[in-house]
C-alpha positions as YAML, in Angstrom:
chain: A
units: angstrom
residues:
- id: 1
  name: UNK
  ca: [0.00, 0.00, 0.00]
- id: 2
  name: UNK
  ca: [2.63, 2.32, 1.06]
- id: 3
  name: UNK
  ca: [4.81, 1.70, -2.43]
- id: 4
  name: UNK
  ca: [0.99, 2.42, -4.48]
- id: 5
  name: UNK
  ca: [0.82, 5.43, -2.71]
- id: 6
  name: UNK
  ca: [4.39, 6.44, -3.53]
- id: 7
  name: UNK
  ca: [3.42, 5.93, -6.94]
- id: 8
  name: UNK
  ca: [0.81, 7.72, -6.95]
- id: 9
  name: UNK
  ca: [2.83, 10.73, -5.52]
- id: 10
  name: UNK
  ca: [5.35, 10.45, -7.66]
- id: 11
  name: UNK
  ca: [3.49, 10.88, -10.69]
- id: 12
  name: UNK
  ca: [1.87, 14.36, -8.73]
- id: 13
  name: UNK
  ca: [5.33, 15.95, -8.09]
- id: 14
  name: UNK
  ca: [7.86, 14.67, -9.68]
- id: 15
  name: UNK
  ca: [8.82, 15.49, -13.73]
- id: 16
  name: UNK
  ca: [8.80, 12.43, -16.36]
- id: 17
  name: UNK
  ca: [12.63, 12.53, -16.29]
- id: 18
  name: UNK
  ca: [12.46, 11.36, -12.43]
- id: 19
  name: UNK
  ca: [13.96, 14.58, -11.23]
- id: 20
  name: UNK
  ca: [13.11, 15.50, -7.64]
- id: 21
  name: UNK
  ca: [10.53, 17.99, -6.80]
- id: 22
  name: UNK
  ca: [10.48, 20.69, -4.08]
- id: 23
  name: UNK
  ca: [6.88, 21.26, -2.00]
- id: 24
  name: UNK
  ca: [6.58, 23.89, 0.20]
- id: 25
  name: UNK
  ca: [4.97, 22.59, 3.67]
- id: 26
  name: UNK
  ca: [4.20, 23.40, 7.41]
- id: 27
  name: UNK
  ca: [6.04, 21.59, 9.97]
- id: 28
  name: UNK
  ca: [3.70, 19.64, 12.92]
- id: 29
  name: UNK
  ca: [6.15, 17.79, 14.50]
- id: 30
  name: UNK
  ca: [10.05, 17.07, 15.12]
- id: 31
  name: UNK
  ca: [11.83, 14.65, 16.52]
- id: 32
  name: UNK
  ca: [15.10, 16.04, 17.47]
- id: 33
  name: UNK
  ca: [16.70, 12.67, 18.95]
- id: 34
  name: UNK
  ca: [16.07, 10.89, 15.67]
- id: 35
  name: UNK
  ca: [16.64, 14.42, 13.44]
- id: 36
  name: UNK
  ca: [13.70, 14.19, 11.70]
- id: 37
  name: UNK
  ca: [9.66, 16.31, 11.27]
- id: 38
  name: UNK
  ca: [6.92, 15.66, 9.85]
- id: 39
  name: UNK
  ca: [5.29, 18.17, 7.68]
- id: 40
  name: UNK
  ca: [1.92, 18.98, 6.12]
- id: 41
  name: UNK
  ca: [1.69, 20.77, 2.07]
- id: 42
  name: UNK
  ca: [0.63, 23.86, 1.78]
- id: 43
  name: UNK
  ca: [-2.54, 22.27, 0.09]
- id: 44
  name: UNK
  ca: [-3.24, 20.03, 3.16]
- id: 45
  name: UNK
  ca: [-3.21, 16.79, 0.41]
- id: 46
  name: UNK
  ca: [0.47, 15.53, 1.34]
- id: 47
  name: UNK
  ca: [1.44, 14.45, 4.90]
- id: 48
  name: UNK
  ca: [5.62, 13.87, 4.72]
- id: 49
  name: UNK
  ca: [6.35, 11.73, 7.55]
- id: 50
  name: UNK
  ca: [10.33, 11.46, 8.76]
- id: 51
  name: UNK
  ca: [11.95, 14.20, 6.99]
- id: 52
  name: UNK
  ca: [15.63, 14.28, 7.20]
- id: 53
  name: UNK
  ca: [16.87, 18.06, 8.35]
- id: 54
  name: UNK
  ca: [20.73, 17.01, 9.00]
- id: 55
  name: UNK
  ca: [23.12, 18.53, 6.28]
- id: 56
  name: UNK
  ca: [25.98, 16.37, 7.56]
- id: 57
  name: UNK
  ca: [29.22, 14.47, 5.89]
- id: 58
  name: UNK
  ca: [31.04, 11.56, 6.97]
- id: 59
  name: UNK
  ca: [33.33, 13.61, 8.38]
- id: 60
  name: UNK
  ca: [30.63, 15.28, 10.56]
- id: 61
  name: UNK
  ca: [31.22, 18.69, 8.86]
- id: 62
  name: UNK
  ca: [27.93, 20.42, 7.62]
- id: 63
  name: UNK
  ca: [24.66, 22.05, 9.53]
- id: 64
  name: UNK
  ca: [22.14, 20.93, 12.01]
- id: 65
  name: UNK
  ca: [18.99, 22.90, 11.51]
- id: 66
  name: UNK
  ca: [16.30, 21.51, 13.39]
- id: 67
  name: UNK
  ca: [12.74, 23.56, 12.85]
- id: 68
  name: UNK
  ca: [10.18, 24.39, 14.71]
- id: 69
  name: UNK
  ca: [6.40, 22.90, 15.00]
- id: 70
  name: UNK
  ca: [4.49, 26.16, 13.12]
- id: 71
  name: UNK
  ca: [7.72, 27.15, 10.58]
- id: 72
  name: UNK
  ca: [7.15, 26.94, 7.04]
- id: 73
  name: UNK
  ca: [9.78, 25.24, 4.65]
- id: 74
  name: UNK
  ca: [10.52, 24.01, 1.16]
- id: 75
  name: UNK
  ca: [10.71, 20.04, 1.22]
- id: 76
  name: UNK
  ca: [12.90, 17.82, -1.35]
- id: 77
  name: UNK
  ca: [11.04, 14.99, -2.43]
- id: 78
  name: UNK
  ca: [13.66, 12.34, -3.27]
- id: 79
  name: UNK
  ca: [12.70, 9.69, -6.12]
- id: 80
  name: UNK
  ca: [12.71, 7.00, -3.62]
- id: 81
  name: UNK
  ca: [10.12, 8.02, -1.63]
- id: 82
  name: UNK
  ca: [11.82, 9.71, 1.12]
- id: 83
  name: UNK
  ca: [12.09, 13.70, 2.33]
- id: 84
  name: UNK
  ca: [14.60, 16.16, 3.53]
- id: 85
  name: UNK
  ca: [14.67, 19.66, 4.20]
- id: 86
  name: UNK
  ca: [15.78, 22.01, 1.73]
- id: 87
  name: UNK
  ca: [15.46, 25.25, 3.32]
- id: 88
  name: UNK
  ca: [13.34, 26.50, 5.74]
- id: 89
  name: UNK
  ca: [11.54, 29.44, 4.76]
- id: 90
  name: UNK
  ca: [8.90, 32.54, 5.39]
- id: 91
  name: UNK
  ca: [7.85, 34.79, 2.91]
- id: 92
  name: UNK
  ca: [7.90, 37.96, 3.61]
- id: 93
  name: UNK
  ca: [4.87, 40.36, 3.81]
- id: 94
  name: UNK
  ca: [4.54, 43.22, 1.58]
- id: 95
  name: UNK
  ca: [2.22, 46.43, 1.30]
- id: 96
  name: UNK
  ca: [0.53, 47.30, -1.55]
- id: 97
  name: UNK
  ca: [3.58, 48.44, -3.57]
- id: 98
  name: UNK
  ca: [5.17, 45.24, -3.08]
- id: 99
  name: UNK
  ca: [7.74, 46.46, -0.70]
- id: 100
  name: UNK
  ca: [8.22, 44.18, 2.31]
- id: 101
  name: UNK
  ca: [6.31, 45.85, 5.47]
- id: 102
  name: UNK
  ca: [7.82, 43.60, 7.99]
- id: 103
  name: UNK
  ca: [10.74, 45.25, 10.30]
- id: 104
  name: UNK
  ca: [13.91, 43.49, 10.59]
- id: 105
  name: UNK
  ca: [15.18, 45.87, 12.52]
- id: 106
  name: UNK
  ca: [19.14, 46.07, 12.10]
- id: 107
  name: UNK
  ca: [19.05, 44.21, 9.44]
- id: 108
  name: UNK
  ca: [16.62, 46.12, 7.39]
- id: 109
  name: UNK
  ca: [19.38, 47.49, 5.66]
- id: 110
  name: UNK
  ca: [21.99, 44.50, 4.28]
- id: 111
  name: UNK
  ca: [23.73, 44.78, 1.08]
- id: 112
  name: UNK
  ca: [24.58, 42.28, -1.49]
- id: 113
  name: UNK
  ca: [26.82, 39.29, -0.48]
- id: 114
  name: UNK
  ca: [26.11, 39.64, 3.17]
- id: 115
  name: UNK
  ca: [24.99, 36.24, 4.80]
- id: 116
  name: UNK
  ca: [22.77, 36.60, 7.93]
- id: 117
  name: UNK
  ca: [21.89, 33.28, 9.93]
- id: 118
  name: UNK
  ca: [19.23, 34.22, 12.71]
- id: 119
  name: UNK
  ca: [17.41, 31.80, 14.88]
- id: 120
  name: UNK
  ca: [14.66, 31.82, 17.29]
- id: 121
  name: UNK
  ca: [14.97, 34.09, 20.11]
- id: 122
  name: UNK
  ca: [17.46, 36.42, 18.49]
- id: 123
  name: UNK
  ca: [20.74, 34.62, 18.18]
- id: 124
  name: UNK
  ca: [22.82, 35.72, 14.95]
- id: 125
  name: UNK
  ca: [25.84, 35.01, 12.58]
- id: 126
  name: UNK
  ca: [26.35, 37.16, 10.24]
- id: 127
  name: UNK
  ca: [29.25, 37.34, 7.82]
- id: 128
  name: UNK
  ca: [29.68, 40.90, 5.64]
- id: 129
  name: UNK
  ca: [31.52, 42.14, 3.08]
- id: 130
  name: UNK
  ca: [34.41, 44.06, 4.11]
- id: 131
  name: UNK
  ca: [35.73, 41.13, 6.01]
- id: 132
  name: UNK
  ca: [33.35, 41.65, 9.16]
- id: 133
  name: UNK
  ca: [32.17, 38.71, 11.37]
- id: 134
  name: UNK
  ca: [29.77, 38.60, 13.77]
- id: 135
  name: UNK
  ca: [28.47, 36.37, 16.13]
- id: 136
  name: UNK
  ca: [25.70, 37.36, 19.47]
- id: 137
  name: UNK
  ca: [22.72, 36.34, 21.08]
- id: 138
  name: UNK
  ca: [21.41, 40.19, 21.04]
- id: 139
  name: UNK
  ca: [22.71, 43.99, 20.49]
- id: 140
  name: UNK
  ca: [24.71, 43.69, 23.47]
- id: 141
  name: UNK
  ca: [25.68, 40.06, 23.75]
- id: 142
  name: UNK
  ca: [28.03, 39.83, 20.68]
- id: 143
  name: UNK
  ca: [31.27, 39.37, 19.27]
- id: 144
  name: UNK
  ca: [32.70, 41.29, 16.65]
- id: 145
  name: UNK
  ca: [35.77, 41.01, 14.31]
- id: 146
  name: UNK
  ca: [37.01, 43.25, 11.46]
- id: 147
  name: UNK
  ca: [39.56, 42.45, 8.77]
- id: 148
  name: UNK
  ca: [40.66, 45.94, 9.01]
- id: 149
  name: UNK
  ca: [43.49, 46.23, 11.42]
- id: 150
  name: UNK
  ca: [42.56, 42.88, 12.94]
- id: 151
  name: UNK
  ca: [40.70, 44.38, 15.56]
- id: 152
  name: UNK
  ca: [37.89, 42.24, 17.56]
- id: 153
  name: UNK
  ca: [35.37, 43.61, 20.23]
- id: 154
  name: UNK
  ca: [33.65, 41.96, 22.54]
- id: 155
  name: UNK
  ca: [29.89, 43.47, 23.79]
- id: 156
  name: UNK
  ca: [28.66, 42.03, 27.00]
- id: 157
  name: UNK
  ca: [27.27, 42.54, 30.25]
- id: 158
  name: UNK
  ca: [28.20, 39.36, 31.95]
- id: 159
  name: UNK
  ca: [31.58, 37.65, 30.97]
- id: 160
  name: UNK
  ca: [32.74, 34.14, 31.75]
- id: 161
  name: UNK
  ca: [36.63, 32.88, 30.59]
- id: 162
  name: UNK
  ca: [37.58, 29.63, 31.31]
- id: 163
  name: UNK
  ca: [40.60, 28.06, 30.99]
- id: 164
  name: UNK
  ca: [43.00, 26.13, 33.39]
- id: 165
  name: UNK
  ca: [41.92, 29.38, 35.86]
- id: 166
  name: UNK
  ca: [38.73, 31.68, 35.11]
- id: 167
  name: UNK
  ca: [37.90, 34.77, 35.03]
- id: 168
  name: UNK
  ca: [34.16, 35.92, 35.69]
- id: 169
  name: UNK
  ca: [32.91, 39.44, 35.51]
- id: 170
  name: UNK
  ca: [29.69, 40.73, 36.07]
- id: 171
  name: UNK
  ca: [27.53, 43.81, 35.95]
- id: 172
  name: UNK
  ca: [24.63, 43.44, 39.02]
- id: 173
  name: UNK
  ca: [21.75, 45.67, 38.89]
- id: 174
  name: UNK
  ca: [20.99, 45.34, 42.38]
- id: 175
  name: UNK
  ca: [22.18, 48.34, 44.33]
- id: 176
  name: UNK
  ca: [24.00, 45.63, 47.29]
- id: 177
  name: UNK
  ca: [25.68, 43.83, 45.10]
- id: 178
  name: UNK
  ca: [28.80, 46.04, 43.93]
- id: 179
  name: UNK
  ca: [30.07, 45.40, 40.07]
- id: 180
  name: UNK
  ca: [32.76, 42.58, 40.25]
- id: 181
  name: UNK
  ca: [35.55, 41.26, 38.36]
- id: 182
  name: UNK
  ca: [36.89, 37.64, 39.99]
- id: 183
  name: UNK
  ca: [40.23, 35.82, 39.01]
- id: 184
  name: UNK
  ca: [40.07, 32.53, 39.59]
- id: 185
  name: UNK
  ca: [44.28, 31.18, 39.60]
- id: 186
  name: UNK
  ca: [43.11, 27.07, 39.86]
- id: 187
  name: UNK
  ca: [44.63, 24.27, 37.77]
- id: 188
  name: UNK
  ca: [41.19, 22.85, 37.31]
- id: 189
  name: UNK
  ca: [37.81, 24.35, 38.25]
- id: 190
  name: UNK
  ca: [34.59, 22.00, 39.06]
- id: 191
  name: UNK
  ca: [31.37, 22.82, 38.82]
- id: 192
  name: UNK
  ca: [30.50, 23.41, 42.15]
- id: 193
  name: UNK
  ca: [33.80, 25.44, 42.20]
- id: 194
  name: UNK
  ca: [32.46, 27.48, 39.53]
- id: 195
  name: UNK
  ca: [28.90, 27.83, 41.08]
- id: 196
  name: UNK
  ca: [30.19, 29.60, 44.46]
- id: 197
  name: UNK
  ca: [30.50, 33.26, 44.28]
- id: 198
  name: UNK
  ca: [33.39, 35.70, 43.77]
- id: 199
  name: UNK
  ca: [33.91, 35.51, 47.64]
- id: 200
  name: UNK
  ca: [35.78, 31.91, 46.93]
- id: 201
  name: UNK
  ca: [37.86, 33.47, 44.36]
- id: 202
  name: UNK
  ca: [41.81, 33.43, 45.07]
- id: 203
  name: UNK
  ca: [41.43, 37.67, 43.94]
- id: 204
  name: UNK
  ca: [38.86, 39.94, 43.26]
- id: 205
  name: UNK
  ca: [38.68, 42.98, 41.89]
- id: 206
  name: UNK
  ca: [35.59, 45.22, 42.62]
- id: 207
  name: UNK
  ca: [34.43, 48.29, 41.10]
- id: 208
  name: UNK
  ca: [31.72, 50.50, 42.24]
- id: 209
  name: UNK
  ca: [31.11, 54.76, 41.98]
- id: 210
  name: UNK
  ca: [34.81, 55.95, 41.61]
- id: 211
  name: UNK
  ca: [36.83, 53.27, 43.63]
- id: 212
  name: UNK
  ca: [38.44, 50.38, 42.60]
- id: 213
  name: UNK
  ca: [38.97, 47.69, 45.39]
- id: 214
  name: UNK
  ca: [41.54, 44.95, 45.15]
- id: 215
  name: UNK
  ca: [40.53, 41.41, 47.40]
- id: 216
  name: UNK
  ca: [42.19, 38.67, 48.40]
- id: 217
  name: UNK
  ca: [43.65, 36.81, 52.04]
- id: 218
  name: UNK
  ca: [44.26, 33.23, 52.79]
- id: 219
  name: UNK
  ca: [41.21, 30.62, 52.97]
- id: 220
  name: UNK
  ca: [40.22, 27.51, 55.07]
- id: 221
  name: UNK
  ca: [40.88, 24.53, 52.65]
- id: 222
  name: UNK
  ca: [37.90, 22.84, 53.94]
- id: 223
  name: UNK
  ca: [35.76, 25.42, 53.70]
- id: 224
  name: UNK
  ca: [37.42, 27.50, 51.05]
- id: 225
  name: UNK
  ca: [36.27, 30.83, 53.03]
- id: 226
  name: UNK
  ca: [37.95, 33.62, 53.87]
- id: 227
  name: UNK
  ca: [40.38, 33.67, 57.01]
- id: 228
  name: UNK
  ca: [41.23, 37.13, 56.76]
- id: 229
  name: UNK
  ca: [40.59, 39.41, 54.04]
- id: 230
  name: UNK
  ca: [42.84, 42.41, 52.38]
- id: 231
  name: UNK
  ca: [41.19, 45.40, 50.36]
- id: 232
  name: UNK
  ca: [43.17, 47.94, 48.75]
- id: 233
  name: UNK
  ca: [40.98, 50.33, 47.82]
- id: 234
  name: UNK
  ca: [42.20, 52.90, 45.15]
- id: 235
  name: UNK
  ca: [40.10, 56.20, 43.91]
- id: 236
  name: UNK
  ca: [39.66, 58.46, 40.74]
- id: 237
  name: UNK
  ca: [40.89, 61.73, 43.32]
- id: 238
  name: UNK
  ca: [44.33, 59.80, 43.99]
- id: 239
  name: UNK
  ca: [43.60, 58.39, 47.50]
- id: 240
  name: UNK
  ca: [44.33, 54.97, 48.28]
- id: 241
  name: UNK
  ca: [43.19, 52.67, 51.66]
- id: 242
  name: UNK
  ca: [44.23, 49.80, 53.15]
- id: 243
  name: UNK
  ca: [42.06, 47.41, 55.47]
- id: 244
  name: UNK
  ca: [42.78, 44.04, 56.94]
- id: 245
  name: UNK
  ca: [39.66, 42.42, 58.86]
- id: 246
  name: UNK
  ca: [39.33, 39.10, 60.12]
- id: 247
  name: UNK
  ca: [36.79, 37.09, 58.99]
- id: 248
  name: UNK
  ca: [35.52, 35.32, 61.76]
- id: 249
  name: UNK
  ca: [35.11, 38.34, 64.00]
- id: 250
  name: UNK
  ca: [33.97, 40.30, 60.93]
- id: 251
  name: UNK
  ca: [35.91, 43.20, 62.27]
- id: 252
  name: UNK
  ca: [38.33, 45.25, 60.87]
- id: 253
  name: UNK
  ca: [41.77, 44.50, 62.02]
- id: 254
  name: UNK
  ca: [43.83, 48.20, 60.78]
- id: 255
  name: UNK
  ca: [43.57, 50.72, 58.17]
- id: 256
  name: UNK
  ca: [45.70, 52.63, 56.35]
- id: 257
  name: UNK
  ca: [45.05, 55.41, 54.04]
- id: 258
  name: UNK
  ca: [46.60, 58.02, 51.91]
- id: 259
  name: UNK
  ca: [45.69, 61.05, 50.14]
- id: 260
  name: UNK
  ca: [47.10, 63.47, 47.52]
- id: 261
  name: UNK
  ca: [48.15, 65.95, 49.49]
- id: 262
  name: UNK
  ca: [50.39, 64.18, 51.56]
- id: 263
  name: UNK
  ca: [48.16, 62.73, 54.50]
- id: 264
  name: UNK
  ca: [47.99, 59.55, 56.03]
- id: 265
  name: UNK
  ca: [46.21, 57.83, 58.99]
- id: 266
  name: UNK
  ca: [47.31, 54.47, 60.28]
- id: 267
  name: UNK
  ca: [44.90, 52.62, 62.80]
- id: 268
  name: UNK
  ca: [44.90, 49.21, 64.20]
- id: 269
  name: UNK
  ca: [41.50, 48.31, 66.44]
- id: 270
  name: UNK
  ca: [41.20, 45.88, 69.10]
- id: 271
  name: UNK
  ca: [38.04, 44.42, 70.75]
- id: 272
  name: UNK
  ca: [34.60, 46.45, 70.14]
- id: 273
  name: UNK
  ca: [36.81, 48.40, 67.41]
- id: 274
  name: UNK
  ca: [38.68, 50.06, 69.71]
- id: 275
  name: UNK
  ca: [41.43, 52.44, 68.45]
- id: 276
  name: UNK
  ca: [44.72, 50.80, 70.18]
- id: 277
  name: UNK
  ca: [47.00, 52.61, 68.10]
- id: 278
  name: UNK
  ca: [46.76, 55.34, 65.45]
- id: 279
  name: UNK
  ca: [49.35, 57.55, 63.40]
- id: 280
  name: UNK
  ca: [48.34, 60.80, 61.66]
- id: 281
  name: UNK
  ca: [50.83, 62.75, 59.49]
- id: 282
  name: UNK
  ca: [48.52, 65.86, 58.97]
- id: 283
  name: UNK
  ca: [48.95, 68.97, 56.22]
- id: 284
  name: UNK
  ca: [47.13, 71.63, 55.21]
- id: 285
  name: UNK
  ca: [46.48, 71.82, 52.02]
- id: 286
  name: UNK
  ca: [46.45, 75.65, 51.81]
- id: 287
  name: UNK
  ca: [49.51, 75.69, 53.36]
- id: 288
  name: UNK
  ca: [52.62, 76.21, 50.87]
- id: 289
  name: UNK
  ca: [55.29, 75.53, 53.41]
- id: 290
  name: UNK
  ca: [56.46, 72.05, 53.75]
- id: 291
  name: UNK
  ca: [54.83, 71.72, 57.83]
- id: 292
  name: UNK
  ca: [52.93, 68.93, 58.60]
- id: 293
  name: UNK
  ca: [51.52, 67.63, 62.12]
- id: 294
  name: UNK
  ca: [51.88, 64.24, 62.99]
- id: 295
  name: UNK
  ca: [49.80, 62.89, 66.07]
- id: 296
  name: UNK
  ca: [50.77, 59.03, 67.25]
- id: 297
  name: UNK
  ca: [48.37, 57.58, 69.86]
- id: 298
  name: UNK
  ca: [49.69, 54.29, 71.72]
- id: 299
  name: UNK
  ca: [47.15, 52.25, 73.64]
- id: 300
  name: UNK
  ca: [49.74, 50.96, 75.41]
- id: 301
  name: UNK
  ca: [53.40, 50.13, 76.11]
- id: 302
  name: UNK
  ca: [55.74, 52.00, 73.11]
- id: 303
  name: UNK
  ca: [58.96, 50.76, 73.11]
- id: 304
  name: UNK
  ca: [62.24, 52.48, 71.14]
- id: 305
  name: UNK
  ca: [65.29, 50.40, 70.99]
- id: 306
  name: UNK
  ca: [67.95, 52.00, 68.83]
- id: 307
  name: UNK
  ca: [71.46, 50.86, 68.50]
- id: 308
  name: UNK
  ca: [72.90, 54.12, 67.38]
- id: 309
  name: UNK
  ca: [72.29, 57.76, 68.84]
- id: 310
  name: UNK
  ca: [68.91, 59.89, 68.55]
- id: 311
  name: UNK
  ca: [68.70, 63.26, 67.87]
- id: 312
  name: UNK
  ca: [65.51, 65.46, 68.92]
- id: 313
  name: UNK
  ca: [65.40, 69.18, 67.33]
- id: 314
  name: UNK
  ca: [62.80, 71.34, 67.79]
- id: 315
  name: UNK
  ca: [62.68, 74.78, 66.94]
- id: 316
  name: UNK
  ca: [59.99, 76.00, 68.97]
- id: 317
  name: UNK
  ca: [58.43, 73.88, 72.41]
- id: 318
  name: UNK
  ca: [59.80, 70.28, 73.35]
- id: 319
  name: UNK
  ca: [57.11, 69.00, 76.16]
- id: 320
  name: UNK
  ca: [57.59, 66.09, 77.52]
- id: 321
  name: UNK
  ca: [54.78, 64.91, 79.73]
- id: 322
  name: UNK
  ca: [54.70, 61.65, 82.36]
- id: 323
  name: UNK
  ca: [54.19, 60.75, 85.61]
- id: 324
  name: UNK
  ca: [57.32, 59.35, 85.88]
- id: 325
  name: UNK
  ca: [60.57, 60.43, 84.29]
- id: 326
  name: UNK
  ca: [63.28, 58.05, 84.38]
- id: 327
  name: UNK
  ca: [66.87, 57.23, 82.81]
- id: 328
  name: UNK
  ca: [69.24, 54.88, 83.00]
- id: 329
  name: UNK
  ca: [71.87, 57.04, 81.06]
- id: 330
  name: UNK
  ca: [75.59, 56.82, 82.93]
- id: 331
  name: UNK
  ca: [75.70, 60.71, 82.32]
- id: 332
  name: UNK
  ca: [73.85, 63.24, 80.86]
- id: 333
  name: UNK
  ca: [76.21, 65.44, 79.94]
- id: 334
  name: UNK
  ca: [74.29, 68.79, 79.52]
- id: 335
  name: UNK
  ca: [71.15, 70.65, 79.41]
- id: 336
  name: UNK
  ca: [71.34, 73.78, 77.62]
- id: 337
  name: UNK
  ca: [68.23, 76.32, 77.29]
- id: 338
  name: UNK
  ca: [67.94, 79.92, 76.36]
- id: 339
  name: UNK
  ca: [65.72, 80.43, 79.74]
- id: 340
  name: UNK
  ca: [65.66, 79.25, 83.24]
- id: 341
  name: UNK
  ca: [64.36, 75.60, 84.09]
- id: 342
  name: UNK
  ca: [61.07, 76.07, 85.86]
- id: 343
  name: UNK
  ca: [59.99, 74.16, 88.79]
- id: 344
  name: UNK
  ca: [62.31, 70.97, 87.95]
- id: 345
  name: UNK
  ca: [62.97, 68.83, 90.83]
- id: 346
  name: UNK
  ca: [65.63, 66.43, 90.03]
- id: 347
  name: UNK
  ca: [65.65, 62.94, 92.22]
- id: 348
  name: UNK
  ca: [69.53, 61.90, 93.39]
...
């Protein structure tokens, strides 16, 4: 029955020389584990069951372009009875001066001897004259390259590399998650390495307003979190910061910072953030002259060993303040001062 009705087909489409014939038909179904649809004619009176859409050599070089239930396409009816897919295929719409109505948006406008591929939900390769490639999944998810100069530009708002180490940058719309670039130094990432986020990364760089922050510190091996953490932070006006903090106290450790003008501020916190012990070099900025203040707060004991001699000049007051004065000095040889000492008491 089924060779009759091949017979009888054959006779409908194909040409007295045996040639195959093309039919133009609406695809119902596809099977994409066996690579082939069925398909309906455009006159409803052929159903082509099993037609072949793989465009494939031995060498498994070629196309696979599986269709969709709903598309329309041109299919090759082979002399021995079976199908394939030519080409799939919409025609376009056209107003009444025969001028296609239907936007393609960018690529309204292609000139002769570009080839566009496009596929269903927006993916693209297109290759134009003048030796320009493209490949993207929209307007800004694409890759571009350009005979001229051999230049290539990449448009994206998240970016993955992967190699032997990664690197993963993204762009987060939410305003607590800061815009982050990770780089991942492993000899072989897993998957659940490369699910975690940039907080398990050996650096990370993070950019947000007009700082850039630099991350890293040593992690648990068995929990791959952070011990301790480092952040250099760096800003567009030319200051930069330091901060240590430990992780399981989720504290901050010390600080350092610098700024253009010369200042700097060095603190180191104990328990409940405490200020233990903090170093200001202070200037004015108005100030022309090369005088600074520096302030040096010890929460307690300062020691100063020095092997060779000090020397203490001051050209205006030298206070010295304590409870208790003491030295262990064999002699002190002088004390020289433009006035009279004041109320010194001296203990033999």
């Amino acid at each position: 029955m089924e060779n009759q009705n091949n017979n009888q087909f054959n006779k409908m489409f194909f040409k007295k020389d045996g040639s195959p014939q093309y039919a133009k038909a609406t695809v119902v179904a596809v099977n994409t584990e066996k690579h082939i649809f069925d398909a309906i004619s455009e006159d409803g009176l052929r159903f082509f069951q099993k037609c072949q859409y793989l465009e494939i050599t031995p060498d498994l070089s070629g196309k696979i372009n599986p269709p969709s239930s709903g598309d329309t396409c041109i299919v090759k009816l082979n002399t021995d009875g079976t199908y394939e897919l030519e080409k799939l295929y919409t025609a376009p719409q056209v107003d009444s001066t025969g001028s296609p109505s239907r936007d393609l948006g960018p690529y309204n406008k292609i000139l002769p001897g570009d080839r566009i591929d496009l596929a269903k939900g927006g993916a693209f390769l297109s290759l134009l004259r003048g030796g320009i490639a493209k490949i993207g999944s929209s307007p800004i998810c694409q890759l571009i390259f350009m005979k001229l100069e051999n230049y290539a530009r990449l448009i994206s708002r998240n970016i993955e590399i992967i190699s032997s180490g990664f690197i993963f940058y993204s762009v987060n719309d939410s305003e607590s998650t800061i815009t982050r670039l990770s780089i991942f130094l492993k000899d072989s990432m897993s998957k659940e390495m490369r699910s975690k986020s940039s907080e398990f990364s050996d650096f990370e760089v993070a950019v947000k307003d007009s700082t850039i922050s630099i991350i890293t510190g040593p992690k648990d091996p068995a929990s791959n979190m952070r011990i301790d953490t480092c952040v250099v932070n760096i800003a567009n006006d030319g200051s930069m910061s330091i901060y240590q903090s430990d992780k399981t106290t989720k504290r901050i450790t010390q600080r350092i910072a610098y700024t253009p003008n010369g200042c700097s501020d060095h603190t180191i916190y104990g328990a409940k953030n405490k200020v233990i012990y903090q170093r200001k070099v202070i200037r004015n900025p108005s100030d022309s002259s090369p005088h600074v203040m520096v302030k040096e707060k010890v929460n307690g004991q300062y020691d100063l060993i020095v092997e060779g001699g000090i020397t203490i000049t001051a050209s205006k007051d030298l206070a010295i303040n304590g409870k208790n004065i003491s030295s262990n000095a064999e002699v002190i040889n002088s004390i020289k001062a433009n006035a009279h000492l004041v109320d010194a008491k001296v203990k033999s």
